[in-house]
C-alpha positions as CSV (number, residue, x, y, z in Angstrom):
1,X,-76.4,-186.2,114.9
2,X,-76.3,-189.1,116.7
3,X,-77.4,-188.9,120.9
4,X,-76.2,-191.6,123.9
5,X,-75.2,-191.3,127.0
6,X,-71.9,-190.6,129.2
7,X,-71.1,-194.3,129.3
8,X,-72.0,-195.2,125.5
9,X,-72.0,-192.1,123.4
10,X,-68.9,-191.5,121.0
11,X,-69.0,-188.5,118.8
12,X,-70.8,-188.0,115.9
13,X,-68.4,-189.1,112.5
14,X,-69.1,-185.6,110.8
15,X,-68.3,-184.1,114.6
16,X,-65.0,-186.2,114.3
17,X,-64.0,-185.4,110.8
18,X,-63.5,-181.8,111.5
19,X,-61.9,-182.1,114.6
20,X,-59.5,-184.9,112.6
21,X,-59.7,-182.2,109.4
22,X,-58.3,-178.9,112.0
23,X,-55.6,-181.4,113.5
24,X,-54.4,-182.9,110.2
25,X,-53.7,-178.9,109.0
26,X,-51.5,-178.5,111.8
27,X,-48.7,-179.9,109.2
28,X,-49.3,-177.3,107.2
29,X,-46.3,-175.0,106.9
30,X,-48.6,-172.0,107.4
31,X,-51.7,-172.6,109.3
32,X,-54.6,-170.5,109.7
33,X,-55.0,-172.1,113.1
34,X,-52.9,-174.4,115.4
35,X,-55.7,-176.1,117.1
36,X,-53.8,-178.6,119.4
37,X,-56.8,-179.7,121.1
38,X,-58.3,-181.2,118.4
39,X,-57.1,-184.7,118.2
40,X,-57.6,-185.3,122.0
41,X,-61.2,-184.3,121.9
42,X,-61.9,-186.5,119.2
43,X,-60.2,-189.4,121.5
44,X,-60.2,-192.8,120.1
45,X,-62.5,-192.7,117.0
46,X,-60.0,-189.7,116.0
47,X,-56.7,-191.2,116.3
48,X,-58.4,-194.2,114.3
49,X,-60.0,-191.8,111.5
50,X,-56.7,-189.7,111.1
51,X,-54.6,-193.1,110.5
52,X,-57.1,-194.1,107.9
53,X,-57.3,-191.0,106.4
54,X,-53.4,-190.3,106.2
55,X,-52.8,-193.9,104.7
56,X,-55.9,-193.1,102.1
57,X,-55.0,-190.1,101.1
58,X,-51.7,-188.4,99.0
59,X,-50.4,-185.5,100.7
60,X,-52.1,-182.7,98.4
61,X,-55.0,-184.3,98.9
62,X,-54.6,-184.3,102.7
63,X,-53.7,-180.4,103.4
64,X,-56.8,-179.5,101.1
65,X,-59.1,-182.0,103.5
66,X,-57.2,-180.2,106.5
67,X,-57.5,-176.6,105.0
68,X,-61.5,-177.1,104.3
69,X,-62.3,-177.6,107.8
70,X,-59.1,-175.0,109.2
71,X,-60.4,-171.9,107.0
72,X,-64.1,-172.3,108.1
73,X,-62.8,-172.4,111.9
74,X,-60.6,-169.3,111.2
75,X,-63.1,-167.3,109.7
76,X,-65.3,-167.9,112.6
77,X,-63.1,-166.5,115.3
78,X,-61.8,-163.9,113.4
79,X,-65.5,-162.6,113.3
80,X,-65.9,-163.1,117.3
81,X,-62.6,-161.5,117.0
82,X,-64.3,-158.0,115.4
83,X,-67.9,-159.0,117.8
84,X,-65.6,-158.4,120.4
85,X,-63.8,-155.2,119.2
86,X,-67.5,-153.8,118.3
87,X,-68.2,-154.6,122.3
88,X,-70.1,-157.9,122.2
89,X,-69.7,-160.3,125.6
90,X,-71.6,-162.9,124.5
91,X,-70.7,-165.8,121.6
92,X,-73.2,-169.1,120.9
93,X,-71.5,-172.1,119.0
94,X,-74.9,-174.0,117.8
95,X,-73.9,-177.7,117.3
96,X,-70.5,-177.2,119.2
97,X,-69.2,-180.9,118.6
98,X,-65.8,-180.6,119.2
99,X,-65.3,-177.4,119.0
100,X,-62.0,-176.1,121.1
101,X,-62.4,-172.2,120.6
102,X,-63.2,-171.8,124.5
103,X,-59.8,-173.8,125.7
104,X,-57.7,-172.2,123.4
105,X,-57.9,-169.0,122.9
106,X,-57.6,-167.7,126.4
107,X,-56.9,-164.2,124.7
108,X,-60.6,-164.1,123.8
109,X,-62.3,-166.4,126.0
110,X,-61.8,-164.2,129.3
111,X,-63.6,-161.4,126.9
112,X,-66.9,-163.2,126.4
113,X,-69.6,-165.3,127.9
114,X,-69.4,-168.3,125.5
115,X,-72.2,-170.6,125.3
116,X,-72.0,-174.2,124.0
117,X,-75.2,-175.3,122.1
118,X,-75.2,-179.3,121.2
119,X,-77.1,-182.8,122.5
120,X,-76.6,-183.6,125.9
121,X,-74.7,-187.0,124.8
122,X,-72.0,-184.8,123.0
123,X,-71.5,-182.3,126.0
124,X,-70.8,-185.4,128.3
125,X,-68.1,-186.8,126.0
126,X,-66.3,-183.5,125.6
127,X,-66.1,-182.5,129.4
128,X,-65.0,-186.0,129.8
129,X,-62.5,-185.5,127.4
130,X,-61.1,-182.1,128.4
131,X,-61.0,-183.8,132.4
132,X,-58.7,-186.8,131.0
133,X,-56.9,-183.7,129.1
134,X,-56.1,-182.0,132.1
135,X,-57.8,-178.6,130.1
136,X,-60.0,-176.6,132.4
137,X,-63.5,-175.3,131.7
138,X,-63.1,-171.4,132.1
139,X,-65.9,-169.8,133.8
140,X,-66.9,-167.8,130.9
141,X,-67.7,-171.5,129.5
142,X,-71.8,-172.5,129.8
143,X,-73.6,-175.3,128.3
144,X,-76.9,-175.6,127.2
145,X,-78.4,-179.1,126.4
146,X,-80.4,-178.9,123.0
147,X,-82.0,-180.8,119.9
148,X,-82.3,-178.4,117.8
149,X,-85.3,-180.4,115.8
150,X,-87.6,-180.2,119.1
151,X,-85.9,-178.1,122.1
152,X,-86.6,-174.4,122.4
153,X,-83.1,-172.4,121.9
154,X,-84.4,-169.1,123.4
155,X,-85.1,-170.5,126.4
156,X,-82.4,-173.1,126.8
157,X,-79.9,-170.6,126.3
158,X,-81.5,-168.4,128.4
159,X,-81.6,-171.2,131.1
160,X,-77.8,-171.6,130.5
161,X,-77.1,-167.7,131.7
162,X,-77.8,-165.9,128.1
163,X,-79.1,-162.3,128.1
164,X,-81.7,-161.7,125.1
165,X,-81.4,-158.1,125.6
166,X,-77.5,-157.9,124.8
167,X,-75.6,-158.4,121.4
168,X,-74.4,-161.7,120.3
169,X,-72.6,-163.3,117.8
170,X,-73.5,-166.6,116.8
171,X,-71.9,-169.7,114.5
172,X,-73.6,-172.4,113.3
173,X,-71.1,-174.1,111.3
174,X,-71.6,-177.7,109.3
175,X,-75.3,-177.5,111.4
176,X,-77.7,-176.4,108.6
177,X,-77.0,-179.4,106.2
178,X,-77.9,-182.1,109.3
179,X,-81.4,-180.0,109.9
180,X,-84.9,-179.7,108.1
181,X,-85.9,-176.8,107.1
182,X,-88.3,-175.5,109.6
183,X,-85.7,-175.8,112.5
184,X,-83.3,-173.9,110.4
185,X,-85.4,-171.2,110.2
186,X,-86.2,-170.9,113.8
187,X,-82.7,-170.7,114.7
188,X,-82.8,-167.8,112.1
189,X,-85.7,-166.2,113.8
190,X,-84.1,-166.6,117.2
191,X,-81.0,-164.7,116.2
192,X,-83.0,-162.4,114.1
193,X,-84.8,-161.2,117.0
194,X,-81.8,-160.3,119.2
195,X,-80.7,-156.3,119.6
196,X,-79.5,-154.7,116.2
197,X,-75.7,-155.7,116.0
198,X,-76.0,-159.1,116.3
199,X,-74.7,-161.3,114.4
200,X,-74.7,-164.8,113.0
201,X,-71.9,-166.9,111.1
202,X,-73.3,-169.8,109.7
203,X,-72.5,-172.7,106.7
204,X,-74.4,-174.5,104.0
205,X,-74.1,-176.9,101.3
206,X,-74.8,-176.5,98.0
207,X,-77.2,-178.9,95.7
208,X,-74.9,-180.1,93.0
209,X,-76.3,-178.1,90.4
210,X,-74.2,-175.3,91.6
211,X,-70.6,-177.5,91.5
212,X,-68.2,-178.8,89.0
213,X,-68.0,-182.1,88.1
214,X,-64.9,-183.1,90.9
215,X,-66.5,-181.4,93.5
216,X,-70.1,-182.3,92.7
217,X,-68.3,-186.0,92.8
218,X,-67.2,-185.0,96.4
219,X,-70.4,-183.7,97.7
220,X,-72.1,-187.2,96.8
221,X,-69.6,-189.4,98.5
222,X,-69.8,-187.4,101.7
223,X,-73.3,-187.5,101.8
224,X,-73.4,-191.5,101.4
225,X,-70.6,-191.5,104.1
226,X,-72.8,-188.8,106.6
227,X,-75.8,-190.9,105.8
228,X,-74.1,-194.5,106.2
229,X,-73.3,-193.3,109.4
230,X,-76.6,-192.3,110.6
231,X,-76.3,-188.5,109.7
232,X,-78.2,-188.0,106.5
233,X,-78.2,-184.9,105.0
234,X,-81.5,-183.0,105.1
235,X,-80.9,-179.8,103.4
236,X,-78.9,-177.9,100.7
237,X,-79.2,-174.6,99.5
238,X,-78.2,-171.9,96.8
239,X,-77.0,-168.8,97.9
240,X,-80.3,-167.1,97.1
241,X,-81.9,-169.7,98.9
242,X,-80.5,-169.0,102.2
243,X,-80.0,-165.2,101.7
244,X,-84.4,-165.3,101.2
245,X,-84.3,-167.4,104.6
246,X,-82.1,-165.0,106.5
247,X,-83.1,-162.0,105.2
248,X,-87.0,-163.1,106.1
249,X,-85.9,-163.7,109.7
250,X,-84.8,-159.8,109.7
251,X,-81.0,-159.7,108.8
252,X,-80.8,-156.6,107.4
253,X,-77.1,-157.4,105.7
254,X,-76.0,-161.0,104.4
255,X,-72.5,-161.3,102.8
256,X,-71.6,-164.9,101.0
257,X,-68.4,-166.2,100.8
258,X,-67.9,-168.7,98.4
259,X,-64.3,-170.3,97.1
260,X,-63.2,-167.0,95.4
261,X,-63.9,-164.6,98.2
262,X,-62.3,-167.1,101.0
263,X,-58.9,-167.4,98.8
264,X,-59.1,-163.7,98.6
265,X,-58.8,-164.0,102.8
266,X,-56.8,-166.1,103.7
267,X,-55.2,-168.0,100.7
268,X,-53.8,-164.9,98.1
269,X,-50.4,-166.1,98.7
270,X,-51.4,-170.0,98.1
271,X,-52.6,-170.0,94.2
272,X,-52.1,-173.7,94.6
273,X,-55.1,-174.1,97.3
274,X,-57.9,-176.3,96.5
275,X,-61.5,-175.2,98.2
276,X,-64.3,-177.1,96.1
277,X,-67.1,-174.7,97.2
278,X,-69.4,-177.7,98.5
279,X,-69.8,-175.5,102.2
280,X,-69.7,-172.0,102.0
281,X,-70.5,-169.2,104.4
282,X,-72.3,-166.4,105.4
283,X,-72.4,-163.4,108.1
284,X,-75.7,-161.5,108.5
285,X,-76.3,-159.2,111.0
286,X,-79.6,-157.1,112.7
């Protein structure tokens, strides 16, 4: 979780794999999203990672890389999707990175009030990028500078515009991994303390005690490549681990959703997908 400024900072590599990960599933012949933007926000270190991944990798091994990071970005909006429906105007990405919900689904974005949670280094790069893009920032669009390790997130969001006494829905995706403990659970208790409704999508790894041998091989060589890279991994959890966490912050429901219940989703017609289970996800709700 790397910081800089305009001139110097470049995105994060974790930030840039899943930006790479939702543009290399747009070859997929049935996409759970078509995120177009993805590439271009990533800029240079992007087009460079996607070449070196595509000559690395054979192609099954390639649409299960792009499918990881594609399901966990579709399972997200289709929750803001139902947020809205239940009469929600407000949505906080925590960690936003490269994150192109805002510019691309203009059927949702003019619905909400979406706030964009991440270091002020990454927020420079990506407006910069959307300018040289020629993508607009819609109004509905507000950013609020933040480390989450030291930085209050009640009050920067609420600095940014945000409304403590509405509903929200909130994502924290690939976030909890990059964070100690403590500031995991005050995110947790900020959310937990917002009007009954609200809710929060958020993922976590696994310890390797939980995986099979491949993907407990897989969750090892990411974490050497996050932490060669300056992004160590800080914490893993079993699903009763962060279920305690959640349900101490007052979430009153928490539903997991591991490899079986995601091919269940979105994959029943794909037998043949591969999801290791090293993230999974949770909703819980006030």
């Amino acid at each position: 979780m790397n910081d800089g400024t305009r001139a110097s900072f470049t995105p994060g590599y974790t930030a840039t794999l899943a930006a790479v990960g939702r543009a290399m599933h747009l070859a997929s012949d049935r996409p759970l999203i078509e995120d177009h933007l993805a590439l271009g926000l990533a800029g240079e270190p992007g087009t460079t990672l996607l070449a070196a991944l595509a000559s690395q990798l054979p192609e099954e091994s390639r649409q299960s890389f792009g499918l990881a990071f594609a399901i966990r970005a579709r399972f997200v909006e289709d929750a803001v999707e139902r947020a809205i429906g239940d009469g929600f105007g407000q949505y906080v990405i925590l960690g936003a990175g490269l994150d192109a919900f805002a510019y691309r689904r203009a059927d949702l974005n003019q619905r909400l009030k979406i706030f964009e949670v991440d270091r002020a280094g990454a927020q420079a790069w990506k407006r910069r990028r959307l300018e040289e893009m020629g993508v607009s920032i819609p109004a509905s669009v507000s950013f609020a500078a933040l480390d989450h390790e030291t930085d209050d997130l009640r009050k920067r969001l609420i600095d940014a515009g945000f409304d403590p006494s509405g509903p929200a829905i909130v994502s924290a995706m690939a976030l909890t991994q990059y964070l100690a403990q403590p500031a995991i659970v005050r995110i947790f208790d900020m959310v937990g303390k917002l009007p009954v409704g609200s809710g929060l999508v958020v993922t976590y790894v696994v310890p390797a005690t939980e995986l099979s041998d491949l993907a407990k091989a897989g969750l090892m060589w990411t974490m050497s490549q996050a932490e060669e890279r300056g992004e160590p991994f800080l914490s893993l959890f079993r699903p009763e681990e962060i279920d305690d966490l959640l349900r101490q912050s007052g979430f009153t429901r928490v539903d997991h959703f591991g490899p079986d219940e995601l091919r269940k989703l979105y994959l029943a017609d794909r037998p043949e997908a591969q999801l290791t289970g090293i993230e999974r996800l949770a909703t819980a709700f006030v």
